[in-house]
NUTI-739615 format. One record per residue: residue in one letter; x, y, z of N, C-alpha, C in turn. Coordinates in steps of 0.02 Angstrom, whole numbers, plus 50000, padded with zeros to 5 digits. Layout:
<atoms>
AXYZXYZXYZ...
</atoms>
This chain:
<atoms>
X500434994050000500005000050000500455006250000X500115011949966500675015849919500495021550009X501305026150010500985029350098500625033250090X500465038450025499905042450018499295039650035X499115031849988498445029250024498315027450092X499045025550143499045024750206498975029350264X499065035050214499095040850256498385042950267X498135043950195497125046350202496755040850251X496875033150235496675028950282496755030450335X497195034650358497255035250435496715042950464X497005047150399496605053450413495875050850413X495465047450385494755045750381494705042150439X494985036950464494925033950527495125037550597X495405043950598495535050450637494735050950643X494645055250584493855057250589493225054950600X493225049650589492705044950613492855043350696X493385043250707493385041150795493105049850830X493465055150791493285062850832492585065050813X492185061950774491475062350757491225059550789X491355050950821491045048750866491085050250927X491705053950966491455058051033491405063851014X491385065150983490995072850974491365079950973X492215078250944492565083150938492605087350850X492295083850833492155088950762491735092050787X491875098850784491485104850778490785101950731X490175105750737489575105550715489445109550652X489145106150610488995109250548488915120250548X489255121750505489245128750522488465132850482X487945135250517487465137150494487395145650495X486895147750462486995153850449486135156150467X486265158250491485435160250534485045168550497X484705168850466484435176350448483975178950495X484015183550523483255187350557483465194750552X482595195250542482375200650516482295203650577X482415211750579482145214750645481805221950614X481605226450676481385233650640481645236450700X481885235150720482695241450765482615246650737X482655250550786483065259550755483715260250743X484005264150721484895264350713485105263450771X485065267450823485535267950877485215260250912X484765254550916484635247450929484925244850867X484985246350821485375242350776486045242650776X486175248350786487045249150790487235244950867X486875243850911486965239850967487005231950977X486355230950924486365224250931486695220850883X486945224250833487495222550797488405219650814X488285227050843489075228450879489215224350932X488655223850965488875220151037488375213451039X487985213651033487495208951077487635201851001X487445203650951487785197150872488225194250899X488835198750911489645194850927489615192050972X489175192951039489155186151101488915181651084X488415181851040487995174551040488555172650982X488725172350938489065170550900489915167050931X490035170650995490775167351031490395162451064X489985163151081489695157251108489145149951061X489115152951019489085145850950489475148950918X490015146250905490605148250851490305144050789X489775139950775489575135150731489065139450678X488835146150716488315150750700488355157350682X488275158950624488345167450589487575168950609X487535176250618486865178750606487005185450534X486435182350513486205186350438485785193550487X485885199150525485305201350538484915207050459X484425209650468484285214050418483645218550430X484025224450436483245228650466482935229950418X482445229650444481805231850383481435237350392X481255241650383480905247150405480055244250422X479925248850470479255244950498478465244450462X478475251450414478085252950376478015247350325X478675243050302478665240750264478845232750265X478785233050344479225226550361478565219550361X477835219350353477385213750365477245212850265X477175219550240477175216550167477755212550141X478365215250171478785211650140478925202750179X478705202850242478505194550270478255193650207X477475193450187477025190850172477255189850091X477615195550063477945191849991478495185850001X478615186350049479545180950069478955175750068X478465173150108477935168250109477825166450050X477615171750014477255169049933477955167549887X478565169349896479045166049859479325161749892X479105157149939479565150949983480335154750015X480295159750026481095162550047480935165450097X480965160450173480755163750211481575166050244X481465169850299482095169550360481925164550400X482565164150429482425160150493482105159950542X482135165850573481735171050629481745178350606X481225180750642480945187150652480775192450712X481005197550715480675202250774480075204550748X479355202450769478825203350745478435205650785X477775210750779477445215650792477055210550830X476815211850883476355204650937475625204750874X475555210550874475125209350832475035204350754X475495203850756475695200650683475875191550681X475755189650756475765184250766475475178550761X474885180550800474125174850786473935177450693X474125181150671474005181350577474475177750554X475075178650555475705173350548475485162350554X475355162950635475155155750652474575155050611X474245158250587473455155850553473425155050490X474175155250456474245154550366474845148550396X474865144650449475215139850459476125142650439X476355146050452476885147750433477655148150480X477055148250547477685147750596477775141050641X478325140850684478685133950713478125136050781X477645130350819477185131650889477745130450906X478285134450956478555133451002478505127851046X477855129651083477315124251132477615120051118X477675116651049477785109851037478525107851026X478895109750988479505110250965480165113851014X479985119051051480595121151095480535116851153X481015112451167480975107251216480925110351302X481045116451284481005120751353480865127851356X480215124651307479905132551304479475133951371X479285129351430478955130551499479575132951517X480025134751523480535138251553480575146451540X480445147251498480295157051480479785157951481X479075152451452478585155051468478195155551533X478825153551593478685156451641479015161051693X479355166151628480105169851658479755177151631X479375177351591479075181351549478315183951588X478275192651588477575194351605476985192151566X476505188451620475825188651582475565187851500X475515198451522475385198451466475545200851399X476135199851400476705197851342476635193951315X476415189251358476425180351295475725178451277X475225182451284474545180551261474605182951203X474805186551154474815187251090475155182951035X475515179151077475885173351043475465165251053X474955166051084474405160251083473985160551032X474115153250997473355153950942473215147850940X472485144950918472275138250924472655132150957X472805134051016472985128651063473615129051081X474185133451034474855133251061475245138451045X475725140551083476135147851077476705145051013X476705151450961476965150650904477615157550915X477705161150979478265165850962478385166551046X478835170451066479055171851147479225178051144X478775181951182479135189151210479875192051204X480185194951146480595197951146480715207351193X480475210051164480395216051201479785219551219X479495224451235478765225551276478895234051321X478295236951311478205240851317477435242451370X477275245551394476505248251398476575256151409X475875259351424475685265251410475425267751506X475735271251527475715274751623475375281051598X475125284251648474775291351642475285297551639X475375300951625475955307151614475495312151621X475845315851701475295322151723475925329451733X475665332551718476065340151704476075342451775X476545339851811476675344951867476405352251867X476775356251838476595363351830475965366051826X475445361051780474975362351795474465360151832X474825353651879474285350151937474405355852000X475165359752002475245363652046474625370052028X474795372751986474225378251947473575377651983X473415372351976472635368851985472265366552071X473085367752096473065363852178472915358052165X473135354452137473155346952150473895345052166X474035341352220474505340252231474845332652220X474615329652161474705322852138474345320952097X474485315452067474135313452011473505307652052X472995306852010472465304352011472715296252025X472365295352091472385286452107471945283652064X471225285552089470665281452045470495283851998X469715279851953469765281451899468965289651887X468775289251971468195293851997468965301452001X469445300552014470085307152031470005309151961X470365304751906470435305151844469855310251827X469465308651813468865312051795468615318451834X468775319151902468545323451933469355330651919X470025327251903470525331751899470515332951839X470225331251795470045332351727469835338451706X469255338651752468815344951751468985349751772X469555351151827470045356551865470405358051831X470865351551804471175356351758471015359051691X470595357851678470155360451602469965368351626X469925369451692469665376951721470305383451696X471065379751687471505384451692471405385151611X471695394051613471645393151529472215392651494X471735388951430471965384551391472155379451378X471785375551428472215368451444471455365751448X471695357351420471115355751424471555348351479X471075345351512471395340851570471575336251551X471365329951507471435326551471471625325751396X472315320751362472075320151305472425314951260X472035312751224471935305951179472215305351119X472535300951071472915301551002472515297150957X472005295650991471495291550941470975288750955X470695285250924470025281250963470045273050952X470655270450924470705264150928470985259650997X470965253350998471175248851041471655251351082X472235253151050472905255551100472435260251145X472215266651120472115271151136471535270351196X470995266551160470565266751226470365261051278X470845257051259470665249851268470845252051365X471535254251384471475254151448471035257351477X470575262951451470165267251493469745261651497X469265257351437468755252651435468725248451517X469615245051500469955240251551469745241951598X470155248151644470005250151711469375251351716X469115254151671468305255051722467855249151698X468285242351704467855234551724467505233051650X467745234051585467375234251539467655229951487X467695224051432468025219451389467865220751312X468195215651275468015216751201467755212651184X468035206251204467555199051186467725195351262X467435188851240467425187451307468005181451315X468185179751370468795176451388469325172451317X468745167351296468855163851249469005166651163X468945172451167468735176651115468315174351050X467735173851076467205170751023466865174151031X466565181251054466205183951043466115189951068X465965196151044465975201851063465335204951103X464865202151078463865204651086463945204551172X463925208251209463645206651281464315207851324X464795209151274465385212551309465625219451283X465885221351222466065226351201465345233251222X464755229751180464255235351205463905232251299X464255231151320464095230351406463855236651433X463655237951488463495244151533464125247851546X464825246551554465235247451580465785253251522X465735248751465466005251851389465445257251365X464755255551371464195263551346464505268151400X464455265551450464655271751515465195274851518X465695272951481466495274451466466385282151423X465875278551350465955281251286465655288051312X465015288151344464375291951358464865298551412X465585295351446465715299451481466635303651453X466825300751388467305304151346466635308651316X466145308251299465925313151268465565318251307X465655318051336465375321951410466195327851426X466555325951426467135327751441467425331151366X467185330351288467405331851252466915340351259X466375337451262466065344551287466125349051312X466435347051371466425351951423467405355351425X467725353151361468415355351362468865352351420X468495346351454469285342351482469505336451450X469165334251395469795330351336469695333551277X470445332951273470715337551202470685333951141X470415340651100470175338051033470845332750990X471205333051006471695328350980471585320750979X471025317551023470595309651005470215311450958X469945316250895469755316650861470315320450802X470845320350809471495322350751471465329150750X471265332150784471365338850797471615343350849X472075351650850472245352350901472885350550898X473245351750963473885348350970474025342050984X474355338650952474625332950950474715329351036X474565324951078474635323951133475355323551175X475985324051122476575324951161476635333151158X476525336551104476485342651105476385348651168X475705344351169475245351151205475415346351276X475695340451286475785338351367476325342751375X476865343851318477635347451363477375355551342X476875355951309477075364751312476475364851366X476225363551395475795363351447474705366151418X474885362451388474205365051366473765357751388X473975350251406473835343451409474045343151491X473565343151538473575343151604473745334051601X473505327651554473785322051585473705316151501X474085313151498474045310051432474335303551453X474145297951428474335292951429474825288251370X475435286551393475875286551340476585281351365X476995279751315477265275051335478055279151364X478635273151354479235275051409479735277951325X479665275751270480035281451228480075287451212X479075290951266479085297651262479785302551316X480035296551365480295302051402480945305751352X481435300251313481965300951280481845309551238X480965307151198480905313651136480765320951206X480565319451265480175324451292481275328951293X481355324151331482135327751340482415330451282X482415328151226482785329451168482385336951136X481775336251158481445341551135481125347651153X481375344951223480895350951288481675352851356X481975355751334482385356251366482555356951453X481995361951455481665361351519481215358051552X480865353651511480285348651549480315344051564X480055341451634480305338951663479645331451650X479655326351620478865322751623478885318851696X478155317451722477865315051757477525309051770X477745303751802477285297251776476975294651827X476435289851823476195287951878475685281451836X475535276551901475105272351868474295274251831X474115269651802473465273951774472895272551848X472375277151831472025276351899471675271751887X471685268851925471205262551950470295263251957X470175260551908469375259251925468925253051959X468385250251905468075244651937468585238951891X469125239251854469405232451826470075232951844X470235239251907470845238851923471285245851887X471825245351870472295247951843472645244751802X472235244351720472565241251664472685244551604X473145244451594473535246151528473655242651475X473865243651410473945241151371474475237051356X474735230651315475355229851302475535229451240X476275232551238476455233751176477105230251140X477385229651113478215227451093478145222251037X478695217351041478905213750990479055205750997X479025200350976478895193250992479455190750955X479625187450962480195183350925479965176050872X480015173750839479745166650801480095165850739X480075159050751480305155350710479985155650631X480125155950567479625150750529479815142850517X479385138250496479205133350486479715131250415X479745136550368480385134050315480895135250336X481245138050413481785137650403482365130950422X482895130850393483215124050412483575123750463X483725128150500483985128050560483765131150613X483075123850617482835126150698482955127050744X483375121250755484045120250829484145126450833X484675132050776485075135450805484545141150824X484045140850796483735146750796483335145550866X483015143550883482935137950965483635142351019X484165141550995484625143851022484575149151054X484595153650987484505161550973484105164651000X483405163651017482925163151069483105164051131X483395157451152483705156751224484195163951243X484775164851213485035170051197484755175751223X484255178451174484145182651192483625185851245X483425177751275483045179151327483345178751382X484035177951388484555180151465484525184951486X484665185451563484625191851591484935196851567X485605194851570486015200851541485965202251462X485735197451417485555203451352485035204751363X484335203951388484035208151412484145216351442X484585215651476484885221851499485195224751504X485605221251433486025226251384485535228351333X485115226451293484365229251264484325235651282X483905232451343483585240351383484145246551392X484895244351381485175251551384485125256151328X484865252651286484475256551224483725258251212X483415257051261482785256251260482355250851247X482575246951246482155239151236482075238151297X481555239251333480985237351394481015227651412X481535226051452481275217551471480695214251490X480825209051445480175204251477480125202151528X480795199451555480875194551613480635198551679X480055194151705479875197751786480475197651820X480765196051823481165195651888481675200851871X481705202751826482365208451819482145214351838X481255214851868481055221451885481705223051977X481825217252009482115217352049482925216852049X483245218851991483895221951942484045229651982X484645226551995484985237252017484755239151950X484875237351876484795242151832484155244851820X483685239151853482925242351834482785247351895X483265244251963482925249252031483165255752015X483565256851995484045260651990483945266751919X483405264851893483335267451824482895273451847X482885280251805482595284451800481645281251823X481595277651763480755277451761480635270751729X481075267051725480765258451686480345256151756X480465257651818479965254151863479485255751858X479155260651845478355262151847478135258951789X478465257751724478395253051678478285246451700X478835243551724478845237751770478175234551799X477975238451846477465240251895476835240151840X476805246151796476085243751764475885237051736X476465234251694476455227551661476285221051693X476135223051767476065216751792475235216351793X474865219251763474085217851753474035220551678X474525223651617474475227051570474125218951540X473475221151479473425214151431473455214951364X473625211251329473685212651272473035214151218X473175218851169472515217351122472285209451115X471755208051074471535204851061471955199051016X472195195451032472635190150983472305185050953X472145188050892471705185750832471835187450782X471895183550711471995183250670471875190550636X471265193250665470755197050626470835202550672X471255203850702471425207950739471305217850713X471725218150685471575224950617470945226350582X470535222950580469895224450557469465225550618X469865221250673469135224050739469475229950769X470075230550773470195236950791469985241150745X469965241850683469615246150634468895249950661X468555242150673467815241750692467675246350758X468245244550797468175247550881468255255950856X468785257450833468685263550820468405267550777X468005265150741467545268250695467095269750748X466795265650779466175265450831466335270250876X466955271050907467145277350967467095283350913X467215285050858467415290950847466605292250813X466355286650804465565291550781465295292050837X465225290250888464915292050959465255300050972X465855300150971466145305450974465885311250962X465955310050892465575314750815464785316950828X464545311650888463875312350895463375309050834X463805304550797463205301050730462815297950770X463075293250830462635288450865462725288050933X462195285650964462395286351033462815279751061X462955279451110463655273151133463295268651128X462775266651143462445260451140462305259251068X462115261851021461965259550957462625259150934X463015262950928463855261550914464115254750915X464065254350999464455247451031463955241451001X463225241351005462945237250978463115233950914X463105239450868463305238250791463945236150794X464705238550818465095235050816465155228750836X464925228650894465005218850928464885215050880X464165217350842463815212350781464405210550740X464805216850726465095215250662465885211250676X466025211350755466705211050771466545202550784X465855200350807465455191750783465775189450729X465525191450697465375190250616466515189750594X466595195050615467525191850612467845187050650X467425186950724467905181650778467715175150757X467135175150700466975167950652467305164950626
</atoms>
């Protein structure tokens, strides 16, 4: 035997013994996900947060690629219709149960062998938007909700010396401060779900009912006419500002030039209030509490798999990753808000300007409605608030007509 052939014989019988305990390195895969980061979160999670997970699977590149947000679910839905999907995605919660319902994504539930491990590291209600017909198809990446923001300057103005506990204060400091001029006490950026869904919430009021099969006997309830019957009561009388009807000043506007005695809004307003109000100082506090408590909305981004991609494992990984404490809270030094409960008890969260009152609301915040059909009933919900508004109809014929029609979609 010639030694060149004795030599490969040996190199192939090398490799076969370091394959069988497991010293060949692992096939090298290349992972794509899509995100909608801003620059200064992109320039972060690029720079820093890619290169750890990557020293730590040296077997694993990440493809990332931002997409702009405006443009980022049409372009899913063409990658779908040409078989070219990514691997994973940072996806809109909303965009989830529509995703799982054209069969397109990996159920976690089933496939991450330790997906009961985050989905019980994770708030509430973060992960109800990632449930659809029987099993969670994405996991809480980042998250947001919406606290009350009250203008010092002008609760002092007014003699009020704090912001509103309940949801009887709310309404009653409403009207005080609507007395100073030019200010109206309250004010709103729209009449859809985000927008009114927590007022509905706290004062004990739903959209459908637990199971979400049906709207009739919940959306138009006593509790939601009494809501509507009393924003328009208040649009009247100049303590909510015409801005829930697109008019007027804009609700970050008129909160920092002081014309918005209290607005409800999330934790990226404090960054623009600083950048833009040199002197103002914002104000936060929980929302007031009515007959359903003190609930807020939730907002942010889910993580998931699709179903064409070929490297589930690593992407399974990638997940894990980025649901650790510490990239969690390397995130949030950019503004990415954590999921994980337990990091509310983090020097970086105790210690933070204002992520605790964030913190703090999220532990009863719920998510919209996680349904396929999601965008058309929010459509529906706010068509119905803003003609009550308008005065076309009264809250009860409003809420009536919508439930019918929001039926007829939860079908």
């Amino acid at each position: 035997m010639g030694q060149k052939r004795f030599s490969l014989m040996i190199a192939l019988v090398v490799l076969v013994i370091l394959a069988q305990i497991g010293v060949v390195s692992a096939q090298k895969v290349t992972l794509t996900y899509w995100h909608g980061y801003n620059p200064v979160e992109t320039r972060h999670f690029e720079e820093t947060i890619i290169p750890l997970f990557e020293a730590k699977h040296p077997n694993v590149t990440v493809e990332a690629v931002a997409v702009p947000y405006d443009q980022f679910y049409q372009k899913i839905i063409v990658s779908i219709a040409g078989g070219m999907v990514p691997d994973l995605i940072r996806a809109d919660l909303a965009w989830v149960p529509q995703l799982a319902n054209l069969g397109v994504l990996v159920p976690l539930s089933k496939e991450m062998v330790d997906f009961e491990v985050y989905k019980n590291k994770v708030f509430p209600g973060t992960l109800e938007p990632n449930f659809w017909a029987g099993e969670y198809y994405g996991l809480p990446l980042d998250t947001n909700t919406r606290v009350l923001f009250w203008n010092k300057e002008l609760f002092s103005a007014a003699d009020l010396s704090g912001p509103p506990a309940t949801f009887g204060e709310f309404l009653q400091y409403a009207e005080i401060l609507a007395e100073l001029e030019g200010v109206w006490g309250y004010a709103e950026g729209g009449t859809g779900g985000w927008n009114v869904l927590p007022l509905m919430w706290s004062n004990g009021g739903q959209l459908t009912d637990d199971e979400i099969t049906r709207a009739t006997g919940y959306l138009n309830s006593p509790s939601n006419v009494e809501l509507l019957e009393l924003l328009v009561e208040m649009l009247e009388r100049g303590s909510l500002g015409p801005s829930i009807l697109g008019d007027g000043f804009s609700t970050a506007d008129g909160y920092a030039q002081g014309r918005y005695g209290m607005i409800i809004d999330g934790p990226w307003m404090v960054s623009i209030f600083a950048d833009q109000y040199d002197d103002f100082e914002a104000q936060m506090a929980l929302l007031p509490s009515g007959d359903g408590g003190s609930v807020s909305v939730v907002g942010g981004q889910d993580i998931v798999v699709f179903e064409g991609s070929k490297n589930k494992e690593a992407a399974f990984d990638f997940i894990r990753f980025m649901l650790q404490d510490e990239i969690q809270l390397s995130m949030a030094e950019v503004g990415q808000m954590p999921v994980i409960q337990h990091l509310e008890e983090s020097s970086y969260i105790q210690e933070h300007p204002f992520y605790g009152i964030f913190f703090e609301q999220m532990k009863t915040a719920r998510a919209r409605t996680p349904h396929p059909e999601w965008p058309e009933i929010d459509r529906v919900l706010g068509n119905a608030v803003t003609r009550v508004l308008m005065k076309e109809l009264t809250a009860q014929e409003a809420l009536d007509e919508a439930a019918q029609e929001i039926d007829v979609l939860l079908q």
